[in-house]
Structure formats: structure tokens, C-alpha cells
MDAnalysis code that builds the backbone (N, CA, C; Angstrom):
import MDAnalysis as mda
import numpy as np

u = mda.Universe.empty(393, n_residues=131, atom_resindex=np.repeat(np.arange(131), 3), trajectory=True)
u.add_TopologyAttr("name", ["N", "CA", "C"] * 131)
u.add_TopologyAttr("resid", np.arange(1, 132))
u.add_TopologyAttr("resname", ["UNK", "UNK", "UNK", "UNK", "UNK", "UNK", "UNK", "UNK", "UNK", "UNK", "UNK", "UNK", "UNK", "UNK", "UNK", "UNK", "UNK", "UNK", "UNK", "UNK", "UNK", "UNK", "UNK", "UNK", "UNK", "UNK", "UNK", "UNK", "UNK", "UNK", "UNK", "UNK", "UNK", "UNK", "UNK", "UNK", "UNK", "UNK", "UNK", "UNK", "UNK", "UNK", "UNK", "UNK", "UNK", "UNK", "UNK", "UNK", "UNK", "UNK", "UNK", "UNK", "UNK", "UNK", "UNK", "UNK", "UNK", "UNK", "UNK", "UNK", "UNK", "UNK", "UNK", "UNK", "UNK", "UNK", "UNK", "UNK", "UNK", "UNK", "UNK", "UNK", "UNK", "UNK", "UNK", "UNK", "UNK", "UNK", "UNK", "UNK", "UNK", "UNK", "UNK", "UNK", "UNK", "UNK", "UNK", "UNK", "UNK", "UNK", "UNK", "UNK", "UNK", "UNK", "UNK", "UNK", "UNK", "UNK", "UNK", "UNK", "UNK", "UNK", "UNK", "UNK", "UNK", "UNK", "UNK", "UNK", "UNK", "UNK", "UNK", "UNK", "UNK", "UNK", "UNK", "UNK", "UNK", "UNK", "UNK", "UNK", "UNK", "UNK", "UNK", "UNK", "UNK", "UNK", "UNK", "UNK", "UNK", "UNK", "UNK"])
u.atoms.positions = np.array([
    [9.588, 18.906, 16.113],
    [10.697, 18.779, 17.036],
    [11.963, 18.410, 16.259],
    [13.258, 18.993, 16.466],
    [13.762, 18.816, 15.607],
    [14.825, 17.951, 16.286],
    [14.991, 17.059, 17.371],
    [15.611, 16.068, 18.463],
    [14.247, 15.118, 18.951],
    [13.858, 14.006, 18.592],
    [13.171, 13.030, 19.468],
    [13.652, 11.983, 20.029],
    [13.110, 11.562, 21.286],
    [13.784, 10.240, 22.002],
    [13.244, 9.062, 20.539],
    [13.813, 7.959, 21.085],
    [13.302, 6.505, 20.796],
    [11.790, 6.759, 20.809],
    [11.644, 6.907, 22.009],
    [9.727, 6.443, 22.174],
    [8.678, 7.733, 21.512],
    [9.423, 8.856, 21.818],
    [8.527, 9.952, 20.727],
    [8.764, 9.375, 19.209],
    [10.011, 9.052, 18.582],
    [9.656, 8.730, 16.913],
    [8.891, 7.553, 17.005],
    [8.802, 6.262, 17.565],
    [7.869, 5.322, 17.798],
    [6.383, 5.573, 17.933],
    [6.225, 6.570, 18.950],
    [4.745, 6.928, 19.275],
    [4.605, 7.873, 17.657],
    [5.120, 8.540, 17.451],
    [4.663, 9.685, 15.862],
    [4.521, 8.300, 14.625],
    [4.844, 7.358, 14.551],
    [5.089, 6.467, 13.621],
    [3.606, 6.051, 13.774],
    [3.495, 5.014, 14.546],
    [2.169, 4.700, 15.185],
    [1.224, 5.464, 15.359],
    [1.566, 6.721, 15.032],
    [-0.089, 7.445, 15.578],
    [-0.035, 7.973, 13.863],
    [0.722, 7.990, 12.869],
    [0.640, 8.129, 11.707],
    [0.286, 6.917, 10.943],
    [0.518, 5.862, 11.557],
    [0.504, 4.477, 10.496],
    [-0.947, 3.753, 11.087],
    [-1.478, 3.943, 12.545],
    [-2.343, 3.063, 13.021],
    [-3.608, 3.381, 12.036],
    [-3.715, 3.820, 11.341],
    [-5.158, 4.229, 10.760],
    [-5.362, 3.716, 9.415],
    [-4.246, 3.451, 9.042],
    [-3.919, 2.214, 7.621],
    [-4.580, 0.895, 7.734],
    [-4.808, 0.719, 9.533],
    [-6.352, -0.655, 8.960],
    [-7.295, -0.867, 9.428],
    [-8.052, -1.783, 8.879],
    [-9.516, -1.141, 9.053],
    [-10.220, -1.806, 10.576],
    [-9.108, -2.664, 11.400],
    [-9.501, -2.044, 12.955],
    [-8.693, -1.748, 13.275],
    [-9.145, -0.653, 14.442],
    [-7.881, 0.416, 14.602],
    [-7.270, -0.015, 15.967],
    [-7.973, -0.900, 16.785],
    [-6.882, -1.908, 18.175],
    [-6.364, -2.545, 17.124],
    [-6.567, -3.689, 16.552],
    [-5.291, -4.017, 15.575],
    [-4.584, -3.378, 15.191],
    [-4.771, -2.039, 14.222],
    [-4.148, -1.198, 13.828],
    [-3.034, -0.999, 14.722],
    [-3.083, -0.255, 15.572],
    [-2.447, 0.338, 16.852],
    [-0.993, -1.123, 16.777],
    [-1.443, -2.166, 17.355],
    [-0.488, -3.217, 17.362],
    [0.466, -2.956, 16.509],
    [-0.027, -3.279, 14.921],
    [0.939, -3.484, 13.826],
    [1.372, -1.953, 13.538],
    [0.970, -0.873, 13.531],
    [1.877, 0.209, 13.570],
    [2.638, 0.350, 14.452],
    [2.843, -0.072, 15.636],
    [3.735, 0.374, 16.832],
    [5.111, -0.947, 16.262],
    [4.211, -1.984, 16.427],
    [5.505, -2.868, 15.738],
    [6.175, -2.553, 14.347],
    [5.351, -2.070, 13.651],
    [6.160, -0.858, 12.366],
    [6.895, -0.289, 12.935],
    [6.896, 0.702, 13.481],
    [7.460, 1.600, 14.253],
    [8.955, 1.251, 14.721],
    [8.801, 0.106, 14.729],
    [10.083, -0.309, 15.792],
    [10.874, -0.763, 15.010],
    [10.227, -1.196, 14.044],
    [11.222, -2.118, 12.713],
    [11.086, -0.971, 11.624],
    [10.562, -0.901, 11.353],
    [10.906, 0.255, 9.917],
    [11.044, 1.077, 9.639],
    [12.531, 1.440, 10.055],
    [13.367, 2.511, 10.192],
    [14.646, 2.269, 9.940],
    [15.298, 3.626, 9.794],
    [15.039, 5.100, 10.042],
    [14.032, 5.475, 8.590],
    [13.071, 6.375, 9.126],
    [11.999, 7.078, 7.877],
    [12.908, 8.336, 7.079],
    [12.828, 8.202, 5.885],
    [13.913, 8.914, 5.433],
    [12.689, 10.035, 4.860],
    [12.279, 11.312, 5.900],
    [11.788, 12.300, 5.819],
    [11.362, 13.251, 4.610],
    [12.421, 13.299, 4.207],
    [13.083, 14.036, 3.243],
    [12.937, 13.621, 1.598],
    [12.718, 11.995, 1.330],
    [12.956, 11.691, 0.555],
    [11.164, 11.657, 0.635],
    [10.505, 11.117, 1.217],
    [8.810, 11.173, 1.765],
    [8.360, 12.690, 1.229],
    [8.867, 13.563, 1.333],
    [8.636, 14.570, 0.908],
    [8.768, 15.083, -0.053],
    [9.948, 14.802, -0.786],
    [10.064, 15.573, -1.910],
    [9.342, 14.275, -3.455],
    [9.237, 13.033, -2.670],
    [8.445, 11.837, -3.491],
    [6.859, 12.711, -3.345],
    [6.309, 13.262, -2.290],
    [5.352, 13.987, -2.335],
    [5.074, 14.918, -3.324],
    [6.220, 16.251, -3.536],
    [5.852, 17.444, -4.262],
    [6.218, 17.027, -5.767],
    [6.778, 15.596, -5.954],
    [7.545, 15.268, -7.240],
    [6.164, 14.738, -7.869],
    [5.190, 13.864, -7.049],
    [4.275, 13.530, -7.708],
    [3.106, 14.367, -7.589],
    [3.267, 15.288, -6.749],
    [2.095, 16.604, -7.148],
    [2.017, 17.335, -8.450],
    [3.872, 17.604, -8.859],
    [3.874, 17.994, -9.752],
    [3.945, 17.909, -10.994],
    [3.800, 16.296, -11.149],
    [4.120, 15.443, -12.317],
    [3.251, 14.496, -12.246],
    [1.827, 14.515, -11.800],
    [0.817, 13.369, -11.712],
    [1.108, 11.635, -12.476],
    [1.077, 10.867, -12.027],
    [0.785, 9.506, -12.271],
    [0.246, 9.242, -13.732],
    [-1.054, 10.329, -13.979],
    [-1.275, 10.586, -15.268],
    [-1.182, 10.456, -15.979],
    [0.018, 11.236, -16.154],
    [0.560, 11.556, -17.379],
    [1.923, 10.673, -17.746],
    [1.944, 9.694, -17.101],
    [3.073, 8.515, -16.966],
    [2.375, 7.140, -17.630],
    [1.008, 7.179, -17.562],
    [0.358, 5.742, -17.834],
    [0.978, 4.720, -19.319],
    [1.195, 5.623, -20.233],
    [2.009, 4.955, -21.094],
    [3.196, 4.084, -21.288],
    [3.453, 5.103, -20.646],
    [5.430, 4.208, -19.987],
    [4.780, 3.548, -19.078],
    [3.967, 3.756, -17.554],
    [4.473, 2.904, -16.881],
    [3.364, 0.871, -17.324],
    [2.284, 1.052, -18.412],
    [1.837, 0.157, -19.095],
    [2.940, -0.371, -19.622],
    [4.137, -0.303, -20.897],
    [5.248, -0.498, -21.164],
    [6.150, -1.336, -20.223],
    [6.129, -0.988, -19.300],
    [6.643, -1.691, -17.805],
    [6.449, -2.956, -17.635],
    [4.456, -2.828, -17.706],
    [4.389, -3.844, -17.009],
    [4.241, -5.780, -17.398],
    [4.204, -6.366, -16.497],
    [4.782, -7.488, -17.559],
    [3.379, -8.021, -18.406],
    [3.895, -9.171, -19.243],
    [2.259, -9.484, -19.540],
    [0.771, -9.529, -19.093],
    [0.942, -9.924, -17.818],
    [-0.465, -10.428, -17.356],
    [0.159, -9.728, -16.205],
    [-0.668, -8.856, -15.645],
    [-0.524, -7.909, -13.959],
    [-2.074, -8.090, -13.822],
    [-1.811, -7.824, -11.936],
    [-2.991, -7.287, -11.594],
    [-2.540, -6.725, -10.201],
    [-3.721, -5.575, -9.738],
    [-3.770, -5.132, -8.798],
    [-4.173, -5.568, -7.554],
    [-3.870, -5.235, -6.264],
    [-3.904, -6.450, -5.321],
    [-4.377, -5.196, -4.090],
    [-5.752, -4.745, -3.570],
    [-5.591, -3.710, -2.739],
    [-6.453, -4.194, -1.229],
    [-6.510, -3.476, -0.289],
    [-7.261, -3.701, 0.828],
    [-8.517, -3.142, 0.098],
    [-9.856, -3.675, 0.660],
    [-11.066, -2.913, 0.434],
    [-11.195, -1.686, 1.637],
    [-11.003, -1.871, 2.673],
    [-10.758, -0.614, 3.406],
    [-9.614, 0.227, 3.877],
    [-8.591, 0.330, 2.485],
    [-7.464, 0.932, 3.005],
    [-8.358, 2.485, 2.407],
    [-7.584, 3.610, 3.917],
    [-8.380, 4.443, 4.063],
    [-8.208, 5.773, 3.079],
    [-6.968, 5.340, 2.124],
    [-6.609, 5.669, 0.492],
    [-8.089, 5.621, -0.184],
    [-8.252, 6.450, -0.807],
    [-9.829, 5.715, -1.757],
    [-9.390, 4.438, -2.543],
    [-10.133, 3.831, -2.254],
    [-10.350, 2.613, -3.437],
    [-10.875, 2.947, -5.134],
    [-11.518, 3.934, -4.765],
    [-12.158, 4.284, -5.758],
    [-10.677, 4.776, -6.995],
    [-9.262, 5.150, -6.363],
    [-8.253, 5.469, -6.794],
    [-7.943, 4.730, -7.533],
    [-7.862, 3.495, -6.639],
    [-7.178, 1.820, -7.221],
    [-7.911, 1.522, -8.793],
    [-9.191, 1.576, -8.236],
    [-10.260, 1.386, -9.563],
    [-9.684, 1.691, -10.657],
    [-9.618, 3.170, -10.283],
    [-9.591, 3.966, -11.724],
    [-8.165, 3.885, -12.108],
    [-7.050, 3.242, -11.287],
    [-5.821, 2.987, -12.248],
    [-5.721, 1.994, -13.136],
    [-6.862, 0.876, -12.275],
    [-6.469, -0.499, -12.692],
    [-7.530, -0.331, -14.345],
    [-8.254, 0.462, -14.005],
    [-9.390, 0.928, -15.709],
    [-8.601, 1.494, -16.561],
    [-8.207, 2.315, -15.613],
    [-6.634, 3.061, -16.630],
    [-5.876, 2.242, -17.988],
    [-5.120, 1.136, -16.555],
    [-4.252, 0.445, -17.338],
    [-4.902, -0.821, -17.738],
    [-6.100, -0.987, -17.586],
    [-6.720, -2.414, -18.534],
    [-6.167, -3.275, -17.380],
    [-5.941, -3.191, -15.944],
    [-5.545, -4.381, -15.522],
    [-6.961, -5.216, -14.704],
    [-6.878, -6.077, -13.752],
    [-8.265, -6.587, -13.199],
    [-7.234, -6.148, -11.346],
    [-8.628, -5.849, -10.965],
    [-8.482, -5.349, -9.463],
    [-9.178, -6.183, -8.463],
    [-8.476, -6.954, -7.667],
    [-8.694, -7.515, -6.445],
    [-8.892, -7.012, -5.409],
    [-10.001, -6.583, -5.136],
    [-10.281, -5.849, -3.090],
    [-10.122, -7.080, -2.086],
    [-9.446, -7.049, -1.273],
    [-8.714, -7.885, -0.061],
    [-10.652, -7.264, 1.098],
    [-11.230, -7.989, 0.978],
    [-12.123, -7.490, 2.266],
    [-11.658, -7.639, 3.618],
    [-12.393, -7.256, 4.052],
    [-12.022, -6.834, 5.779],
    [-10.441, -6.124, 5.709],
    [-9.834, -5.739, 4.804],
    [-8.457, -5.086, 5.239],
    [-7.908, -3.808, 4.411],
    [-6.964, -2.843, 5.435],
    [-6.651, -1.823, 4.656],
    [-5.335, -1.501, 3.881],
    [-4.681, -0.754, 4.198],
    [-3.493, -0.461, 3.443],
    [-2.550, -1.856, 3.640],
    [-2.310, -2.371, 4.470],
    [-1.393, -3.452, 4.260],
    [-2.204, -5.385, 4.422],
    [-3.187, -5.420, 3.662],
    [-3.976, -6.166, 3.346],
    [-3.248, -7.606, 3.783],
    [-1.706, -7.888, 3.534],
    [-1.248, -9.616, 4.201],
    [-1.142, -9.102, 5.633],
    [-1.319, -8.157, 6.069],
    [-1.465, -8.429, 7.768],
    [-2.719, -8.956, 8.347],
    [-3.476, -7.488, 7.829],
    [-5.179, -8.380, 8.154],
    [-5.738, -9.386, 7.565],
    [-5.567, -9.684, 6.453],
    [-6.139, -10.587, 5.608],
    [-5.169, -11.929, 5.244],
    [-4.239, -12.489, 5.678],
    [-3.012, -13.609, 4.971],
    [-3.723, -14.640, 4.333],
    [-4.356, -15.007, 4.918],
    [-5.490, -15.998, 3.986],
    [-5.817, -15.697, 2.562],
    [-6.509, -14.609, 2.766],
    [-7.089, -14.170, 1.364],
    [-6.033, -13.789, 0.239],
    [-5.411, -13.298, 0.946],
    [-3.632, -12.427, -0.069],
    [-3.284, -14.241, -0.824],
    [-3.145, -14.692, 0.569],
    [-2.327, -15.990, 0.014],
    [-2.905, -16.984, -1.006],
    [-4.441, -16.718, -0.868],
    [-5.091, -17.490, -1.961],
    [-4.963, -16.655, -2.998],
    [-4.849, -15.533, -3.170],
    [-5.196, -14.526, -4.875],
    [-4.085, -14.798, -5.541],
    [-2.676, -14.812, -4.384],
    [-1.063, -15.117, -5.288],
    [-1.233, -16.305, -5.531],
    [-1.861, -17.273, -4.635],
    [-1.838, -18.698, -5.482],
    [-2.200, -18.477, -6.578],
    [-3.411, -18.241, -6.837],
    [-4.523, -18.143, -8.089],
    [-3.760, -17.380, -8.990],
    [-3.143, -16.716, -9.062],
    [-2.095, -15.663, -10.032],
    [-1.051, -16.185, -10.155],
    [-0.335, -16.918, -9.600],
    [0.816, -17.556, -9.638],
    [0.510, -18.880, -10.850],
    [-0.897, -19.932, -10.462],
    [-1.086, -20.957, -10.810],
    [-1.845, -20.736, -11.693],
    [-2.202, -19.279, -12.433],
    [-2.608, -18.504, -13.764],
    [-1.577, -18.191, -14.661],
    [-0.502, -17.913, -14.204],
    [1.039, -17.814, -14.777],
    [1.573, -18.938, -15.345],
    [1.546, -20.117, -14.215],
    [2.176, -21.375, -14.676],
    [1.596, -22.147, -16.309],
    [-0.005, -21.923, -15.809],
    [-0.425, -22.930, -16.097],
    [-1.132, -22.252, -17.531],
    [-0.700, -20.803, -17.996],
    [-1.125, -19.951, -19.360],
    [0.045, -20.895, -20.228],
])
């Protein structure tokens, strides 16, 4: 459609984002409230970030983006974000980093999980301080 009301881009947001966790009545909630706050979706830029990394894989970047990163990183993911995990794995093997699965949660792991998020940044934070 190339004109939507308010409540059609809201409802397309939400019916694209609700499946990012791993229950999907929760889900539903926090995508619709996405929806409402995180915007405008800049289409265009979603897209061509799409065909840019189709055509230039992650891959073949691991050098530079290791170079990047600071001393001590780690990866921080949902165990059921509906992304493979198995992805996360193999970057964090990639780059020698250590990988944290957030259980019970998916793509946006401090919604479902705040507890758990909030203890791993402690523990990483108070691994930072205290190296």
C-alpha cells in the first residue's frame, strides 16, 4: 500500500515484530507498543542495509570488525530469538568472544528477561572494574 492510516502501519509493525519473542501474547503487547514508539521505519534504508549485507557478507569483515572491538567483549543474545542462535555461536567462535544465551527470551532479551540481562551487565561491568 503505498498510503496507510496510523492503525494499518501500527498493526504491519506488530504483526512483523510480535514473533521476536518467545511468547507470542507477550510478544503481541511489546510489538504493538513498538509500534507506537519506534518510528517512523525508515524502509528504504532496511532495505538497502539488506541487499548491502547480502552482498558483502559479515564474513568477510571479521578482521576489521575484531580491530573494533574493545578489549574484553562479549555477546549478549536471547536463547529463543527466532534468528538462529546457532548464528550468534558461530560469530562469537568467529571472533574468540564468550556468548551469553538470555533463557526464556528472544530477540529483545531486557524485555523478557530484565533480571537476567541485568545480572550478566553487572557481572561484565564488575569484570571490567575489577581486571
Amino acid at each position: 500500500m503505498p498510503h496507510r492510516t496510523e492503525e494499518q502501519k501500527v498493526e504491519l509493525l506488530t504483526l512483523a515484530w510480535f514473533t521476536d519473542h518467545r511468547d507470542p501474547e507477550q510478544g503481541w503487547r511489546w510489538a504493538a507498543q513498538g509500534a507506537r514508539r519506534r518510528r517512523p521505519v525508515n524502509w528504504a534504508m532496511n532495505t538497502e542495509l539488506g541487499e548491502e549485507g547480502r552482498a558483502d557478507p559479515l564474513d568477510d569483515h571479521l578482521a576489521e570488525l575484531r580491530v573494533c572491538l574493545p578489549e574484553r567483549a562479549e555477546l549478549l543474545g536471547g536463547a529463543a530469538d527466532p534468528r538462529p542462535v546457532s548464528a550468534l555461536e558461530s560469530l562469537a567462535l568467529r571472533l574468540g568472544l564468550p556468548l551469553t544465551p538470555i533463557e526464556g527470551a528472544g530477540h529483545e532479551p531486557w524485555l523478557e528477561q530484565p533480571d537476567a540481562v541485568r545480572t550478566h551487565l553487572r557481572r561484565f561491568v564488575q569484570g571490567m572494574v575489577g581486571a
